[in-house]
C-alpha positions in Angstrom: 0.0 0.0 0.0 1.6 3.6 -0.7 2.6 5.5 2.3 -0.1 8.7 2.2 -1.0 8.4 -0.8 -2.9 11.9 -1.1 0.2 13.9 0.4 2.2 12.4 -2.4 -0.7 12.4 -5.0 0.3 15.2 -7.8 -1.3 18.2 -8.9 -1.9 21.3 -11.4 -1.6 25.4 -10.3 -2.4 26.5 -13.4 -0.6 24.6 -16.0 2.5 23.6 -13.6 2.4 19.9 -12.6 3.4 19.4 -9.3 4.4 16.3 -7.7 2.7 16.1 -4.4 1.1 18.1 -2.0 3.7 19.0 0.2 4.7 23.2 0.4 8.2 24.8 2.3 6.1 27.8 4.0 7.8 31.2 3.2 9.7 31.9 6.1 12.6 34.3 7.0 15.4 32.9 8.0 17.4 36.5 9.6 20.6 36.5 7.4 19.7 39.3 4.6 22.3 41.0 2.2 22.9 44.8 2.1 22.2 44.8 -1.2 18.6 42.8 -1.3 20.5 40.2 -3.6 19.6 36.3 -2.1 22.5 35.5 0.7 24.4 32.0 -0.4 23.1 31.3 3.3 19.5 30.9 2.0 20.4 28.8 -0.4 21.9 26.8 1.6 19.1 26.1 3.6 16.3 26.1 0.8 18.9 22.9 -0.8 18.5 21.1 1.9 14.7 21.0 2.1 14.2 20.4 -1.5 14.2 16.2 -1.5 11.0 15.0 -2.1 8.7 18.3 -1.9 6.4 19.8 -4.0 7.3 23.3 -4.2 9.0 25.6 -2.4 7.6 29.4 -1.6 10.6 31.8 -0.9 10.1 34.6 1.9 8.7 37.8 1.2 10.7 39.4 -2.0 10.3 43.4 -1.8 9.2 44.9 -4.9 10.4 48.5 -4.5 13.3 50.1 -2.6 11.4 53.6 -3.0 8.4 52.8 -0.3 9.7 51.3 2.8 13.3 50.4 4.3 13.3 47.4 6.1 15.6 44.7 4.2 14.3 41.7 2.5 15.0 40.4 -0.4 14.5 42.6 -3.5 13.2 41.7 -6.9 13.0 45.6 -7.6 16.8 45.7 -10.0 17.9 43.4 -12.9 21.0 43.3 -9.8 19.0 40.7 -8.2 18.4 38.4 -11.1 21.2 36.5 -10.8 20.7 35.7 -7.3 17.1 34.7 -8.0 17.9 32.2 -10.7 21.2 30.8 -8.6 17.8 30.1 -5.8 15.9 28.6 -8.4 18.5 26.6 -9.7 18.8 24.7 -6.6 15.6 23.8 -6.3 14.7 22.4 -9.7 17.9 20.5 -9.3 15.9 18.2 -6.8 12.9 18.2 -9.1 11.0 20.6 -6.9 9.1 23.8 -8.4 9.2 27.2 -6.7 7.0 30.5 -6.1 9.2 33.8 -5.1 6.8 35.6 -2.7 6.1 39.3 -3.9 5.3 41.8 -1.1 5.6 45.4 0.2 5.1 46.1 3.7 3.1 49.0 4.4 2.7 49.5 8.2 5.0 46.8 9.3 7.9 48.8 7.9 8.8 51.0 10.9 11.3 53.2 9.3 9.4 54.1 6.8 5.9 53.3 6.3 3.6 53.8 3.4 0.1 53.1 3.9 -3.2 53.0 2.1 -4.9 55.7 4.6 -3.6 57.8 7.8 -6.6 58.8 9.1 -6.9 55.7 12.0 -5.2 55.0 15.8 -3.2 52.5 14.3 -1.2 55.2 12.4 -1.1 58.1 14.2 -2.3 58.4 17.7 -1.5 54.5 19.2 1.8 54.4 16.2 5.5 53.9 18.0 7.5 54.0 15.5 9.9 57.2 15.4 8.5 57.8 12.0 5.0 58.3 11.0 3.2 56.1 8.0 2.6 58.4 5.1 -0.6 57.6 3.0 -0.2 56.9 -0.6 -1.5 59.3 -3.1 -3.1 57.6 -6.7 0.0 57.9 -8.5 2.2 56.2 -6.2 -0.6 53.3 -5.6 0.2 52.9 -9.8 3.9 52.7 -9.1 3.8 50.2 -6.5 1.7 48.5 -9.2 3.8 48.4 -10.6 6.7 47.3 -9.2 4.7 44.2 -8.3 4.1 43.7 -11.9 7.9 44.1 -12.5 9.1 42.0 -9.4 6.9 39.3 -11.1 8.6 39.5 -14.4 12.2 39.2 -12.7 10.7 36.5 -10.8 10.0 35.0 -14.4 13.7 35.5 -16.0 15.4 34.2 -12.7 13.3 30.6 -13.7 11.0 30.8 -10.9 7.7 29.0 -11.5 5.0 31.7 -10.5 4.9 33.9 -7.1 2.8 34.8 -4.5 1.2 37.8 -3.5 1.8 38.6 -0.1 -1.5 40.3 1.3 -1.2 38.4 5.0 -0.3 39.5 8.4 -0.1 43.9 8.4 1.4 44.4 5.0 0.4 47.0 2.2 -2.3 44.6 0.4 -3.6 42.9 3.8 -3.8 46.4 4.7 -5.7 48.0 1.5 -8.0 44.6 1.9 -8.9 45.0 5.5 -11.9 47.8 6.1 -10.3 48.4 9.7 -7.0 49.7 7.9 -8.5 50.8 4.6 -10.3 54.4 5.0 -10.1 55.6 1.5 -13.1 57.0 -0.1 -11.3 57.1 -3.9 -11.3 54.2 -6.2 -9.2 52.0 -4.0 -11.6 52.4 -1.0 -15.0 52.6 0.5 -16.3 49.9 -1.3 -15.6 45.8 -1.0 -14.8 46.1 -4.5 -12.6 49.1 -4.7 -10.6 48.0 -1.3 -10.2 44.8 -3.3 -8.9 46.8 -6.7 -5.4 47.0 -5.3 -4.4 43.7 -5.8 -6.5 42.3 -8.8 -5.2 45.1 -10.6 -1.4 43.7 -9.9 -2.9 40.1 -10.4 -3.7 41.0 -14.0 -0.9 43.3 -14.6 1.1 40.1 -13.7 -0.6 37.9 -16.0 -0.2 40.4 -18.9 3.1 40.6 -18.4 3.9 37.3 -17.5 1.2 35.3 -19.9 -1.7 33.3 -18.3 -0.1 30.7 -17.9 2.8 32.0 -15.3 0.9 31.0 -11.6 0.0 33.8 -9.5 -1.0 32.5 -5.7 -2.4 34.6 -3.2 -1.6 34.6 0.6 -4.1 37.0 3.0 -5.8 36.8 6.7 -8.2 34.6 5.4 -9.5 35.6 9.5 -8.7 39.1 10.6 -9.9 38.9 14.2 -9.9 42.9 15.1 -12.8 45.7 14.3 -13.6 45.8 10.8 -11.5 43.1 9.9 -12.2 40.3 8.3 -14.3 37.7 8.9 -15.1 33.5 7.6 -17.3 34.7 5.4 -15.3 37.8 3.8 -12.9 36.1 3.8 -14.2 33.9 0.9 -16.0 36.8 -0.7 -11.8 38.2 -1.2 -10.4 34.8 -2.5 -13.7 34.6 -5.2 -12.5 38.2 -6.2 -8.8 37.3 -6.5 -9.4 34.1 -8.8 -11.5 36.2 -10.8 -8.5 38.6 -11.3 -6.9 35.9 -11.9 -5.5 33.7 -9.2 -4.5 30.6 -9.2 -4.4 29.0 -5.4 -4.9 30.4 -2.3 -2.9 30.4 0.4 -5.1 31.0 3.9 -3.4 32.6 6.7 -4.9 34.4 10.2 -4.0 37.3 12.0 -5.2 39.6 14.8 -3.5 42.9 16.8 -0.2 42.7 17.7 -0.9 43.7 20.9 -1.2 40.4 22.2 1.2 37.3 21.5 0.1 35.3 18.2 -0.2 32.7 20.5 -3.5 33.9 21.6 -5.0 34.4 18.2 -8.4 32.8 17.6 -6.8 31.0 14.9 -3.0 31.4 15.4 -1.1 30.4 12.7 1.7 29.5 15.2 0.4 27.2 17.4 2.9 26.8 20.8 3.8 23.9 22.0 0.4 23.9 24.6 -1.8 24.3 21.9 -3.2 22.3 19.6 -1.9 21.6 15.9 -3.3 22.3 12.7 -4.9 24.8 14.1 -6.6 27.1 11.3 -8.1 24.1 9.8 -11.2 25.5 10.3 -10.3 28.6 8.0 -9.0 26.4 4.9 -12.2 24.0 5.6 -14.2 27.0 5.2 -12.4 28.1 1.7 -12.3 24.7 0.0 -16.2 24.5 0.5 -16.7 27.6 -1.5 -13.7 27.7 -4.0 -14.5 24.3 -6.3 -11.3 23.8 -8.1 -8.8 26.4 -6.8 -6.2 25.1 -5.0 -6.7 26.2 -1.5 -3.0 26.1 0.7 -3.2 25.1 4.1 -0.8 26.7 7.5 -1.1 26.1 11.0 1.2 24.0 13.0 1.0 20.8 10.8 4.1 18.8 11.7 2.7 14.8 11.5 2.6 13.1 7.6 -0.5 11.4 8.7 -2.5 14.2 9.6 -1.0 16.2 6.4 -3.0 13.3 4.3 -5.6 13.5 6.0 -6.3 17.7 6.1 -6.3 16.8 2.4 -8.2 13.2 1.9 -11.1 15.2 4.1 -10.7 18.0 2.0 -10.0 20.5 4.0 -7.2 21.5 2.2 -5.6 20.6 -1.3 -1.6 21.2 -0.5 0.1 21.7 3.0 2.4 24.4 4.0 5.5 22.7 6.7 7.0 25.8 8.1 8.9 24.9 11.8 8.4 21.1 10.9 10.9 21.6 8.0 13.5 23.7 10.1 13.8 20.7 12.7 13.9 18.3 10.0 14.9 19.3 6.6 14.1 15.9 4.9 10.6 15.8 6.0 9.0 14.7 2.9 11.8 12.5 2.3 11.3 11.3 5.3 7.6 11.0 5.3 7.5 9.0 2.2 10.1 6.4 3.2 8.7 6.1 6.7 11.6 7.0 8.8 10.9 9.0 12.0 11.1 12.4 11.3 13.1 15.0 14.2 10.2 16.3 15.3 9.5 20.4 16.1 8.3 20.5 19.8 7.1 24.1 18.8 9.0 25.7 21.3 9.0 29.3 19.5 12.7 29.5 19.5 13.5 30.0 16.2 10.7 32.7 15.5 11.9 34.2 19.0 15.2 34.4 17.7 14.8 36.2 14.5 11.3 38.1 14.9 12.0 39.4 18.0 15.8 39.3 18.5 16.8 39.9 15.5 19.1 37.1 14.9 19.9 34.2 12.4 17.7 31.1 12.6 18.3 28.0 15.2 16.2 25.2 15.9 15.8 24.0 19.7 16.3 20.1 17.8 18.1 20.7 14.7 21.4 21.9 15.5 22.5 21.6 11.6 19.6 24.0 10.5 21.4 25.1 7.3 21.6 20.9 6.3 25.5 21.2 6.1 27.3 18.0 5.4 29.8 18.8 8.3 30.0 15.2 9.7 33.3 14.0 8.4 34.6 10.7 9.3 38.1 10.4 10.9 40.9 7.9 9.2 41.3 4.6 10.8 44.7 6.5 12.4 42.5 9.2 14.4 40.1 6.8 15.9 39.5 7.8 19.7 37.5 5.9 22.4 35.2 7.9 23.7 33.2 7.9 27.2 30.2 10.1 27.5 28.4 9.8 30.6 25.1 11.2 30.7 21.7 9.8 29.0 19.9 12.9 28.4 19.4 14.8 24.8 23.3 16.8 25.2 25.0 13.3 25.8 22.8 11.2 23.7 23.6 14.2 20.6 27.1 13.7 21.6 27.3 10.2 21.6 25.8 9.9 18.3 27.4 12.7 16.6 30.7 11.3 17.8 29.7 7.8 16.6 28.7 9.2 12.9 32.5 10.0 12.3 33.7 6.5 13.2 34.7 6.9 16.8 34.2 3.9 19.5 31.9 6.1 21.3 30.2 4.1 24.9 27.4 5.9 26.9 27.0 5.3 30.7 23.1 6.6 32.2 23.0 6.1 35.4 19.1 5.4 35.5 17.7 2.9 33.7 16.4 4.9 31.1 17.5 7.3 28.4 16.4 10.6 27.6 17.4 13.0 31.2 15.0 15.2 32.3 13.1 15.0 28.7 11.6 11.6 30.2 9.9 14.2 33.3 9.0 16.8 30.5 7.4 14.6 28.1 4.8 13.6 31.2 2.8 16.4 30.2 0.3 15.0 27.6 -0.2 19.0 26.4 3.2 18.9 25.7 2.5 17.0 22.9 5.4 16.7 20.6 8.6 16.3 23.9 7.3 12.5 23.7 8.1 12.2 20.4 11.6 13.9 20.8 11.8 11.4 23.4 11.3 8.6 21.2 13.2 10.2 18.3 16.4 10.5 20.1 16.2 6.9 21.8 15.9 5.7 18.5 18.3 8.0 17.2 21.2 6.2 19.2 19.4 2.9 19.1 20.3 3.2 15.3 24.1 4.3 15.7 27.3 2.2 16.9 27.3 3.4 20.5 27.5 0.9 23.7 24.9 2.0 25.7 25.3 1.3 29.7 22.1 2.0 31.5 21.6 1.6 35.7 25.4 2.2 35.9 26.8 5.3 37.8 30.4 6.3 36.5 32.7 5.7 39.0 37.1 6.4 38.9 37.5 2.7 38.3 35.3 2.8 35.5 37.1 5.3 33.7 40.2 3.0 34.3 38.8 0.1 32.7 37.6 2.1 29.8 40.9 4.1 28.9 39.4 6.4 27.0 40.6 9.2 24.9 38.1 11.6 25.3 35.5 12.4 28.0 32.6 14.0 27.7 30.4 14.7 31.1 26.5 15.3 30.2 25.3 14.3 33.6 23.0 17.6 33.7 21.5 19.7 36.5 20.0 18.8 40.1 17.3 20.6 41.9 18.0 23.3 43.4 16.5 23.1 47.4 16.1 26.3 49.1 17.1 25.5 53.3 12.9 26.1 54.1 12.1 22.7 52.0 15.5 20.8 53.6 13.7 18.4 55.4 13.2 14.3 55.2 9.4 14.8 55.5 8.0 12.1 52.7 5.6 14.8 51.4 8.2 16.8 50.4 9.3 15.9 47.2 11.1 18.0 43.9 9.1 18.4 40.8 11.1 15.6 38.9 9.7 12.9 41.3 6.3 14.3 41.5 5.9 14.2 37.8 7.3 10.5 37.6 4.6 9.7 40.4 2.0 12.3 39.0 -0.5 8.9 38.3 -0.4 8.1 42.0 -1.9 11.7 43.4 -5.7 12.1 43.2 -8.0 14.4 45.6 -4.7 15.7 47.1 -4.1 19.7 48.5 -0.3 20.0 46.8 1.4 23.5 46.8 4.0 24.2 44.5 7.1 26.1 45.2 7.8 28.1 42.4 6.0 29.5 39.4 8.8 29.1 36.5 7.9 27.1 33.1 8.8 23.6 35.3 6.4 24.9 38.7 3.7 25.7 36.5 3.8 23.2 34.1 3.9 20.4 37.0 1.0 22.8 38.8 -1.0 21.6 35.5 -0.1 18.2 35.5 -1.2 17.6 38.9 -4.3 19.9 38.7 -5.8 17.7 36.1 -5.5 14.7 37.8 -8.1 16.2 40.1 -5.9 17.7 42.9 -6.2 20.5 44.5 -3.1 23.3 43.3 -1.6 26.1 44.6 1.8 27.9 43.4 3.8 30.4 45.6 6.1 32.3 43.5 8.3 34.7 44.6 7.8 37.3 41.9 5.6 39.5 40.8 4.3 37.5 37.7 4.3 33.3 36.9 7.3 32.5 34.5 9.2 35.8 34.6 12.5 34.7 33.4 11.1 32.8 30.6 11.6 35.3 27.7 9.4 33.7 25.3 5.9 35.0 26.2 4.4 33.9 22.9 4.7 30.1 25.0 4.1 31.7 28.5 0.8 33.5 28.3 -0.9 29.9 26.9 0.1 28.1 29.9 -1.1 30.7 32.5 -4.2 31.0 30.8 -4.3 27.2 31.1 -3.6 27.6 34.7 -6.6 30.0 35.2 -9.0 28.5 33.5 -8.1 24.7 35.4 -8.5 27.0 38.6 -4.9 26.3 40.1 -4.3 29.2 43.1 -1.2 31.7 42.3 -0.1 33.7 45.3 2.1 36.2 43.6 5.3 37.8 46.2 5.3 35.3 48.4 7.6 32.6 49.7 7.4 29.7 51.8 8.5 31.0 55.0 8.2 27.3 57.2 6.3 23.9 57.5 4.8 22.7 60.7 2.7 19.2 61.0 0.1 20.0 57.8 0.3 23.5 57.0 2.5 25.8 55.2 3.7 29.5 56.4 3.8 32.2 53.6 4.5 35.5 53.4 3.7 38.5 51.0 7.1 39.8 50.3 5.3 43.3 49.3 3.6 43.6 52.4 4.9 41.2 55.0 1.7 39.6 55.9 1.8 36.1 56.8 -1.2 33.4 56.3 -1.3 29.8 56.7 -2.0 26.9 54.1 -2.9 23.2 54.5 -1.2 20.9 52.3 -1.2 17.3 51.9 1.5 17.6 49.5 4.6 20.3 48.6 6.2 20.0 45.7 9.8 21.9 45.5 10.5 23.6 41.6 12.7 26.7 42.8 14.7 25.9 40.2 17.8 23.6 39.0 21.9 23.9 39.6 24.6 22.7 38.0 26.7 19.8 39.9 29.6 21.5 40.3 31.3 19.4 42.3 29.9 16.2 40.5 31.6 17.5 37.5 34.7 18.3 39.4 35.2 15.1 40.5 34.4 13.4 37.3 36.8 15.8 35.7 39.5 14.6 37.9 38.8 10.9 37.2 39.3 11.3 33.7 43.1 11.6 32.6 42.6 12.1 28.9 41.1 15.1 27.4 37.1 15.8 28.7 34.6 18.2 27.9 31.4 18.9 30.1 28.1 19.9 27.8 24.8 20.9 28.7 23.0 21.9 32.0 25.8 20.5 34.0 28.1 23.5 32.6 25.6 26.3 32.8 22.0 25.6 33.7 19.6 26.9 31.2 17.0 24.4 31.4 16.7 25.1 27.2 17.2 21.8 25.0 18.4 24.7 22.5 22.0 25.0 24.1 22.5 21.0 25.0 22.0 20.1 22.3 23.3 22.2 19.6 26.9 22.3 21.9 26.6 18.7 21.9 26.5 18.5 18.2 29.6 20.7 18.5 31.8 18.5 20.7 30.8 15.4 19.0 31.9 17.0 15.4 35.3 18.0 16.6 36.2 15.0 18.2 
């Protein structure tokens, strides 16, 4: 029986055949060149997603360098060409087709914004950018025109295989679609039709220019959850109105104000690693029942093959756009169609945190070869090196392997007899949905690979003796941190690693929880729906403080609210006498008294410094210590990726 047979089915756009369902979502990647031209970086990284897909879209291509200054890349100069066609070079080498994605940005360019009207909060009394949006007169509407038209054409010479219009999230067409944004009372406003006339003019302009023939897709907030935005049902009247002009798929996407976390969207496009996937289903559903034969492009968090076929055997979608699954795991329709596990995104918001709000180059919390680099070179039979990695969690396990990969006799000692670290505790979770399958992907990972693996053994000075080996590497991770208050042998007093591994056993239970960071309030969850009574005492002034990634924290304390788990807020655990806990309000001093049947301890973790020390001194060949043992982070980001490190230049 073929493996998903309707993801890998073919299909037309237009007159371009297609060999299966599968999309690379247009996604930034942070590394732009001064010049707009495409950086060798990006190619890099589009290569080694191109086994096996359908097509490819590229990010957002600006079409003019006169309205708005934020860099992209640029299809506005014949300069650029070469780039372009160098990008679409490498994916046609693979057999895949790809779109360039055509946009301008309109209010998202803060340095200097050009939008369709002025005369709203949005741009001018609630605007925070140091320079304020200009409105676009008629004759620069034509010019912007276009330069869409244009951008297309050089799309066309560099070999690309249609583009897409990019009227989605607060860009210039989302914004001349969108009543809330759109105030114009000329020919490109006040009426659906004229609001609309922005982009079907470029949409024919294109296909003049380009022949009918050349595929033109369109991206918008199918859902535009604020005043005057747009809704399910607009949102189908706009895609009727852009196949008319010409269109030839439609790509859904949903958006709301910025002023909250995407995370919180009605639809978010992004789901977090609390929410559920495929999560504007209901949006593309809504399109393909109205559309007939258009091509309708599905987004939203869809990261499992399985479910990809079936968004599209249910028809809720005709093609699927992988944007976070494909930076975790570049051969993911390779993958998909052979049946080999797949590295699984835990949608941990790292990489859009890094470059969206940091302003950095992409990483991947699970991928730490995100550009796809061949960089694993095996040594010569000469350079061979026993190697001894103790530690079972995701830094040694990525170490272990890694090492393996270039030929090394690599053995792993875990002192429990289990692989995976603290990852076992934080898969528990079942709304933590995709840590279980990292789990299982990197068991199987080193299950796979040429490393002795020693489980229920603790690394002692005359093991490393026995062994003699060559290299060392210590991945032993972090312990819990116990403030002096919660030092105590009292049974019901336990740290949040064994209260998740016993988290079946506790039903109809008062448990407080010390500490409200991402591990306190995720284990305040756990225990909470297993019908138990929950309270967390957190020091700070707000759950989760530290955690800088918002877009993840707001979804679990609304989670938290909404299962009724207690949050005293400045408050500490000030002693513990027979059944009852003293607090105190740290911003006003006053003491009160809980009962508790249980206390769970999640102040926090600390690196073993002294466990590392001595391991280091046991070892009299070259070591290395990786992961939280080193500097406690409690990210998977920084294990792993340095793990991958270590193990390379072994």
């Amino acid at each position: 029986m073929e493996r998903y047979r309707n993801l890998f089915s073919p299909i037309k756009i237009c007159n371009l055949e297609i060999r299966n369902r599968i999309v690379l979502s247009p996604m930034g990647i942070g590394i732009y060149n001064d010049d707009e031209t495409v950086a060798d970086k990006y190619i890099d990284f589009i290569k080694a997603r191109t086994d096996e897909i359908g097509f490819i879209i590229v990010t957002g291509c600006r079409v003019s360098c006169r309205y708005g200054k934020i860099k992209f890349f640029g299809c506005y100069s014949d300069s650029q060409i070469p780039s372009l066609k160098k990008l679409a070079e490498t994916a046609h080498a693979n057999g895949a087709k790809i779109f360039l994605q055509i946009l301008a940005l309109g209010g998202t360019d803060f340095e200097e914004p050009f939008v369709p009207s002025i005369n709203i909060p949005a741009f001018y009394e609630n605007w925070t950018g140091e320079t304020k949006p200009r409105e676009l007169d008629n004759s620069q509407i034509k010019e912007v025109i276009q330069d869409f038209i244009s951008g297309a054409k050089r799309a066309q010479m560099a070999g690309f295989d249609g583009v897409e219009l990019f009227g989605s999230e607060e860009g210039l067409i989302s914004e001349f679609i969108t009543p809330h944004f759109n105030r114009r009372e000329d020919e490109y406003g006040g009426s659906f039709n004229n609001m609309l006339r922005f982009p079907s003019e470029i949409i024919r302009g294109i296909k003049e220019e380009c022949g009918l023939n050349f595929p033109v897709g369109f991206k918008y907030n199918a859902f535009y959850d604020i005043e005057d935005g747009i809704s399910l049902e607009s949102g189908v009247e706009i895609a009727k109105k852009m196949i008319e002009a010409g269109v030839d798929y439609i790509h859904e996407w949903s958006f709301s104000s910025l002023n909250k976390p995407m995370s919180l969207f009605k639809y978010t496009p992004m789901p977090n690693l609390y929410q559920q996937r495929n999560s504007t289903i209901p949006i593309s559903t809504n399109l393909k029942a109205s559309l007939n034969d258009t091509p309708v492009i599905a987004v939203c968090g869809i990261l499992k093959p399985d479910e990809a076929d079936s968004i599209i055997s249910e028809k809720k979608a005709d093609l699927v756009a992988i944007g976070r699954g494909y930076i975790a795991e570049e051969m993911w329709a390779a993958k998909s169609k052979s049946g080999k596990m797949i590295r699984p995104c835990i949608r941990c918001h790292v990489c859009h945190h890094e470059i969206a709000i940091l302003g950095n180059q992409i990483v991947c919390s699970v991928n730490p070869n995100v550009f796809g680099y061949n960089d694993i070179v095996k040594v010569s039979e000469d350079k061979v090196k026993r190697v001894l990695v103790i530690g079972g969690g995701p830094a040694g396990i990525t170490a272990a392997v890694t090492a393996s990969k270039r030929d090394h006799l690599v053995t792993l000692y875990e002192k429990e007899n289990m692989l995976g670290g603290k990852l076992v505790q934080g898969s528990i979770p079942e709304f933590k949905q995709e840590f279980k399958d990292l789990l299982d992907y990197l068991r199987q990972e080193i299950n796979r690979s040429n490393v002795n693996v020693i489980l229920g053994i603790e690394v002692n000075e005359d093991i490393l003796k026995s062994e003699k080996p060559d290299v060392v590497v210590i991945a032993i991770g972090a312990e819990s941190f116990v403030p002096e208050v919660l030092k105590t042998k009292n049974p019901n007093v336990m740290t949040a690693v064994q209260a998740l591994n016993a988290s079946d056993s506790f039903k109809g239970l008062n448990i407080i929880v010390a500490g409200g960071g991402d591990v306190g309030c995720e284990t305040a969850l756990v225990l909470r729906l297993k019908r138990n009574e929950v309270t967390i005492i957190e020091p700070l002034e707000e759950l989760m403080k530290n955690d800088d990634i918002k877009h993840n924290t707001v979804v679990l304390e609304k989670m938290l609210k909404e299962n009724g788990v207690k949050v005293f807020l400045n408050s500490e655990i000030l002693g513990i006498s027979g059944d009852e806990v003293k607090i105190k309000n740290l911003s006003n001093s006053e003491t009160s008294k809980l009962n508790y049947d249980l206390i769970i301890n999640a102040t926090g973790f600390i690196e073993p410094v002294g466990l590392v020390e001595r391991f280091k001194s046991y070892a009299t060949r070259n070591f290395s210590a990786v992961g939280d043992c080193v500097k406690y982070s409690g990210r998977l980001r920084g294990a792993i990726n340095k793990a991958y490190e270590i193990g390379k230049q072994i």
